[in-house]
N, C-alpha and C positions, 0 to 999 in steps of 0.2 A: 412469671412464677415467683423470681426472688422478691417484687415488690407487696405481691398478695399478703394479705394482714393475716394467712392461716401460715404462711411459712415465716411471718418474723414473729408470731406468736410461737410458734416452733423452735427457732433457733433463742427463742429467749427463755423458753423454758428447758433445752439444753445445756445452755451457757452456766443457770441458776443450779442443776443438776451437776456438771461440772464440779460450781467454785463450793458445795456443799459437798460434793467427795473429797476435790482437795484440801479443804478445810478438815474432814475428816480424817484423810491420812496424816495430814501433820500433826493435828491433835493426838491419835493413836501413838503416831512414831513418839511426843512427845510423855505420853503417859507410859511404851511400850518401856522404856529406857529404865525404869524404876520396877518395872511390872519385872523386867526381865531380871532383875538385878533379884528378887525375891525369890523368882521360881528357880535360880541356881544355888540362891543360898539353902533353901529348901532341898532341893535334892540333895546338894552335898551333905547337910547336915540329918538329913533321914537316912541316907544309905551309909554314913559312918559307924555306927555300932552294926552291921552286920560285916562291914570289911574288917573293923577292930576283932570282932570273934574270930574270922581268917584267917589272920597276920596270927594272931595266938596261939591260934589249933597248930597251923603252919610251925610256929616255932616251935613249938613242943616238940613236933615229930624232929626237930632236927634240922629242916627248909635250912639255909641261909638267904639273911633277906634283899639280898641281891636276885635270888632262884626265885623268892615269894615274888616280886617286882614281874621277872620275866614271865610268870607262871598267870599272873595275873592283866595283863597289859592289854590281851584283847578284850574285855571283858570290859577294864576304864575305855579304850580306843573308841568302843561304841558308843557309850555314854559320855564321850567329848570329852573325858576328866581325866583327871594324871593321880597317881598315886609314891607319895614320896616317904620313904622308912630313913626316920632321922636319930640318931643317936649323938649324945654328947654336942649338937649342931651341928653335926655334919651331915648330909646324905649318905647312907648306905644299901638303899634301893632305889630306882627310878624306873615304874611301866614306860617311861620314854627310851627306852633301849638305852638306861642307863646312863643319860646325857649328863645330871647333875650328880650323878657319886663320886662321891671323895672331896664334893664343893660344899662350904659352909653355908647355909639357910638362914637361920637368926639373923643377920641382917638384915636378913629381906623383909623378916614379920615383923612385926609391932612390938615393944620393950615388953609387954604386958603377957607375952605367951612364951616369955625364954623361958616362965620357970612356970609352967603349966598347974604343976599338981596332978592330980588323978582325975579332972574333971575334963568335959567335953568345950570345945570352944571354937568361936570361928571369926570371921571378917575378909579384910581386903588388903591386899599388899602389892609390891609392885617387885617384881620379878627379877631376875639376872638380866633378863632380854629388854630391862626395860617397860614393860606392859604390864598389864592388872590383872591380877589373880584374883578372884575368891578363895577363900580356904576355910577346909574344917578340923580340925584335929583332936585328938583322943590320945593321951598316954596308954602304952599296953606296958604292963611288969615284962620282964626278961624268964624266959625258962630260969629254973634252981639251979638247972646245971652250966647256964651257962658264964663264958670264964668274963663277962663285961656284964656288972649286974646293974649298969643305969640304962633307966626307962627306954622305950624306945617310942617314938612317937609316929603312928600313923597321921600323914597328912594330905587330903584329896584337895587339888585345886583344880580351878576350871576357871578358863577365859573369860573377862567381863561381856565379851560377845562373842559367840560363838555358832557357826555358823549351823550345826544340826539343831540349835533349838529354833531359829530362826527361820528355818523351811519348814520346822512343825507348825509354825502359825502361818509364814509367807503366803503358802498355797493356798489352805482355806480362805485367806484373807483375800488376794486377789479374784477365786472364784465370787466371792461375795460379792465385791467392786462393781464387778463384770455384771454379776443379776442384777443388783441395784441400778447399772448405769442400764441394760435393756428396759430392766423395769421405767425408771426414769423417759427413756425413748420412746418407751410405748405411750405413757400415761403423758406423756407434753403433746403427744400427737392427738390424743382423746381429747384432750382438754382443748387444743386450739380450736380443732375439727367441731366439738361440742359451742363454744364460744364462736367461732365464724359461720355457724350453719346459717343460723339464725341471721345471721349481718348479709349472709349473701340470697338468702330470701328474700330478704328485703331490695337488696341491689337489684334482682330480676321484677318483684312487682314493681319499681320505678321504671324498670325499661318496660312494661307492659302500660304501668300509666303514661308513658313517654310515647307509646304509640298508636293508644287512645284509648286502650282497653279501661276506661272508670268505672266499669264495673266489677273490678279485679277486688277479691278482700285477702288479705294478709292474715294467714293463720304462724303466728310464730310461738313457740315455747322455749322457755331458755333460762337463763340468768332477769332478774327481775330491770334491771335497766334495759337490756332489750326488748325486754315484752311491754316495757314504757313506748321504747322507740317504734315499737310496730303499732302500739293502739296509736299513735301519734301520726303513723302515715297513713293509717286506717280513716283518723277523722281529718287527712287533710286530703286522702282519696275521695271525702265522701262533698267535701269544702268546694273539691275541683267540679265534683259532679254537680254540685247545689248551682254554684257560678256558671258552669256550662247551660243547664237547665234554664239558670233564671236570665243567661243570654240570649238564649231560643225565645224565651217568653218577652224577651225586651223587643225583638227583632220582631217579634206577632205583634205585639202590643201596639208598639210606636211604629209601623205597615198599617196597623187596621186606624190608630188614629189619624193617622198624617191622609190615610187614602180618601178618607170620609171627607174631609174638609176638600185637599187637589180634587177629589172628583168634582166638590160643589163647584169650584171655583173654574174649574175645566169645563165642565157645562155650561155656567153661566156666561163665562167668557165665549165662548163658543156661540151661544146664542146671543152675543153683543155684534162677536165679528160678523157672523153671518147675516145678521141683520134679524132675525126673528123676533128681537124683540125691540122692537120699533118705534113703540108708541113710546111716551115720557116715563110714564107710572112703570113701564115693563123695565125700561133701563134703570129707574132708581132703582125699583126693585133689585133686581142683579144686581149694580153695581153694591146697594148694601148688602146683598149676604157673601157679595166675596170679599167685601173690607173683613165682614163679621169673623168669615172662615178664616182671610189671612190673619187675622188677633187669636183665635184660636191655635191656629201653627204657632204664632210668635211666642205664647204662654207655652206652649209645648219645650220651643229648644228651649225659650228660657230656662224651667224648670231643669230641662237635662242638662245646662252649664252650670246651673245652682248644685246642684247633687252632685254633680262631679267636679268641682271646686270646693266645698263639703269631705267630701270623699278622699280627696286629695289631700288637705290638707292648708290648700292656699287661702284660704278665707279667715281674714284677721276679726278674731273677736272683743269687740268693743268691752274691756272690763270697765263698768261703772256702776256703783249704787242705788239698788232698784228695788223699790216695792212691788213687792212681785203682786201680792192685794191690789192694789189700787191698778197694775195692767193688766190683771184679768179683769177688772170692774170695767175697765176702758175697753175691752174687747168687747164684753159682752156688748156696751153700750153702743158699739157699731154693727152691731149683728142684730139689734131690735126692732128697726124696719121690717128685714129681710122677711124676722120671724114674725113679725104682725101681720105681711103679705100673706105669709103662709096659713094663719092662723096658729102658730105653734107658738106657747107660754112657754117663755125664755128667761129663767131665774138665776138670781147669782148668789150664793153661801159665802163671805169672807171673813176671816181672822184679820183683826189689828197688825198692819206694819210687819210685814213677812219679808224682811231685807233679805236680799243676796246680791252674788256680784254677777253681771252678765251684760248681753250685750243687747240693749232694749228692744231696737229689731227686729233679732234675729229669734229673739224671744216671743214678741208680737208677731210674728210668722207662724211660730207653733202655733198660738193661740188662735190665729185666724184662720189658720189648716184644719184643726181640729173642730173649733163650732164651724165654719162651713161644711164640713164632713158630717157633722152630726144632726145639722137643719138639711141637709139635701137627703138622708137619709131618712129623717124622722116625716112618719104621712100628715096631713092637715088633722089639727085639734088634738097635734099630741105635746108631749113634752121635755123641753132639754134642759138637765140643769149642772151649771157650771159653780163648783165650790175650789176654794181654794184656802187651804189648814194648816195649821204644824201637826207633825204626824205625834202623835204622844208614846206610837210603841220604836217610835223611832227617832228619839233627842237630836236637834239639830239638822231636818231636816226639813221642807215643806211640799206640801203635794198638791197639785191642781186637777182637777178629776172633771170629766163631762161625759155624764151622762143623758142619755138619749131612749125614747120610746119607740125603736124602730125595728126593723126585724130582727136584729143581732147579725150575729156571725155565724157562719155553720164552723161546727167542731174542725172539720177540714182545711178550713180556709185560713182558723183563729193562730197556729202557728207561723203563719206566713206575712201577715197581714204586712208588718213593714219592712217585707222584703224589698229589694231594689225593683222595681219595674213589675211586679206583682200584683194582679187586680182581677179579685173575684168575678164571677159572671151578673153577679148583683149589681156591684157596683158599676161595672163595666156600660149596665146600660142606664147605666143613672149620669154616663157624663166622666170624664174625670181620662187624663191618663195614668191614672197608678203610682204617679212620685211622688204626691204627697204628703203622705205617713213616713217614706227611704227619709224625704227632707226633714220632716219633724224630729226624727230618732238622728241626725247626724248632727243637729245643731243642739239638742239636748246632751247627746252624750260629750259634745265642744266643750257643754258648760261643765261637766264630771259630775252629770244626772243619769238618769235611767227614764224608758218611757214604755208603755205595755197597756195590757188592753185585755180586759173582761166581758166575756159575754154569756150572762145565766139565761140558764133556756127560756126564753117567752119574756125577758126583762129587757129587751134591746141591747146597746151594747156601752163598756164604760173606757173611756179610754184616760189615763192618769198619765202624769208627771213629774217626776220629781226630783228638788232640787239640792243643793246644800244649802241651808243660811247663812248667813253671815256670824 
């Protein structure tokens, strides 16, 4: 469980949830510090002109403002604020049950408010006890009657932190937390779950193609790199299947060639040991068609070590300078017997000095696979014709084309044709085990060419090559 890619996509989207809350508490705590500092200086200085009216009303009636202090104290107690009545610098009221009366104050506040005037004014100072005040303060006149006629000043201060304004936002603030971090919980879990569905689709059709099931298709939807990774095992499900099939078909193939010739040679032989065929003429006889058939097998594994050394990769190719014109002229020119035997007009199209680089050979193999492919195919009095161009819609590159007057290729067969071990029922009884063409496209594509094949209906069939020039 802990190593499944849906549980540390889980704890990583946790983790990131986390250090984006802690980031946010400190950031808050940091901004709170100045935020807080505003909203006390604010209340202090809003609710001072209706305490100042108080303290006034108060003194007229006569109050003393030690009584105004006591009278009023639960009132500051709740709103976390102190209210201090100063005359001459001294205190003579304090809502703290009278802690700082008869103690001088002006020390404590800033030079700038000993002598106030009649105007409202506030700031920060730091206390008897040491600690930070806000304050705000207001001169009130003194009653007519009374017997000390300097000002008296109302002064509300309140603690730079204090604990009741801090529970007014603490609570909200950590329910918040709390949703955000469920929320967060929930949506890491959607998001891994949404993001691994898809990946462990995938993981069960492997163990299905792991158990043979290739006909298994992968339906995945998801984020766009997944739905990459699924068509990806969709066309290497389809790769496995193509390879499975076309080794059922190598296994029929190369069974029905290999039997045809051992049965010859099993009979023949058979009719040597046994003595049936007795006379001279019956033994050469036999004795040649089972030379003939064992050269037929011999050309078979051949071909099948060629193609799979081809395939492999072990076959070093000869790079040297070659007109590639002048060895298809050479090809053809070994294949003009053949086609006179047949009656079939064998012609050849060349462009001037078509250099590339490759390996003469392995090259002259193509060539020889393909016109033999295309005179066994073509009936008597028809015709093949071999050209070899630079391609003009295509700079720098050369193509070798041979065409044939024979039946073509059926629509069926035309995608397949140089598949490995692959051989239409046409061809099949015309000769041939099917590696052929697998050989001609391994040692084309060696050279970093391409090789394909055309077949318009009722025009027989074109099979091209092409290479780079030089």
């Amino acid at each position: 469980m802990t190593k499944s890619l849906r549980f540390r996509l889980f704890l990583s989207y946790v983790a990131v949830t986390f250090i984006i809350l802690l980031a946010a508490v400190v950031t808050l705590g940091l901004v709170w510090r100045g935020a807080q500092a505003r909203i006390i200086h604010t209340r202090l200085s809003s609710s001072l002109p209706l305490t100042a009216r108080l303290v006034r009303t108060m003194l007229r009636q006569g109050v003393d403002p030690d009584d105004i202090a006591n009278q009023v104290s639960d009132d500051f107690a709740r709103r976390h604020a102190r209210l201090l009545l100063v005359q001459r610098g001294r205190v003579i009221g304090d809502t703290a049950d009278g802690a700082l009366v008869g103690q001088p104050l002006f020390r404590h506040l800033p030079e700038k408010v000993k002598r106030p005037g009649d105007r409202q004014t506030g700031g920060v100072f730091v206390g008897p006890d040491g600690q930070e005040y806000f304050y705000a303060l207001t001169p009130i006149p003194p009653p007519q009657d009374a017997p000390d006629r300097a000002p008296i000043l109302a002064v509300q201060i309140a603690r730079r932190h204090f604990l009741g304004l801090s529970e007014e936002v603490t609570g909200p603030l950590i329910w918040a937390m709390l949703a955000a971090l469920l929320a967060g919980l929930a949506f890491s879990w959607l998001i891994s779950r949404w993001i691994t569905r898809p990946l462990t689709d995938i993981a069960r059709a492997a163990d299905e193609i792991a158990q043979g099931n290739l006909d298994f298709q992968l339906q995945v939807s998801g984020p766009a790199e997944v739905e990459h990774v699924a068509d990806q095992f969709n066309n290497m499900a389809a790769e496995v299947r193509a390879s499975r099939q076309a080794q059922r078909e190598f296994i029929a193939n190369v069974s029905h060639d290999l039997k045809t010739p051992l049965t010859a040679i099993q009979g023949f032989s058979q009719a040597l040991v046994e003595g049936v065929a007795s006379d001279p003429a019956s033994v050469q006889r036999a004795a040649a068609l089972i030379h003939d058939e064992s050269l037929r097998m011999g050309r078979l594994v051949d071909q099948l070590l060629d193609l799979a050394r081809l395939e492999s990769g072990r076959v070093q190719m000869r790079r040297n300078r070659i007109d590639l014109a002048r060895l298809t002229r050479e090809a053809v020119r070994r294949f003009q017997p053949l086609a006179q035997d047949k009656a079939i007009t064998l012609t050849a199209e060349m462009d001037d000095e078509l250099w590339i680089e490759g390996d003469a050979d392995r090259l002259m193999q193509v060539l020889v696979n393909l016109l033999d492919n295309a005179l066994r195919h073509t009936p008597e009095r028809g015709a093949v014709t071999c050209r070899a161009v630079r391609l003009t819609d295509a700079p720098g590159w050369a193509e070798v084309t041979i065409r044939d007057t024979g039946p073509g290729i059926s629509p069926e067969d035309l995608p397949r044709v140089f598949d490995r071990f692959y051989q239409a029922e046409k061809a099949r009884r015309r000769g041939g085990a099917g590696l052929g063409l697998a050989i001609v496209q391994e040692i084309v594509r060696a050279h970093g060419g391409q090789a394909g094949v055309d077949s318009p209906a009722g025009q027989g069939a074109i099979f091209w090559v092409r290479l780079p020039l030089l």
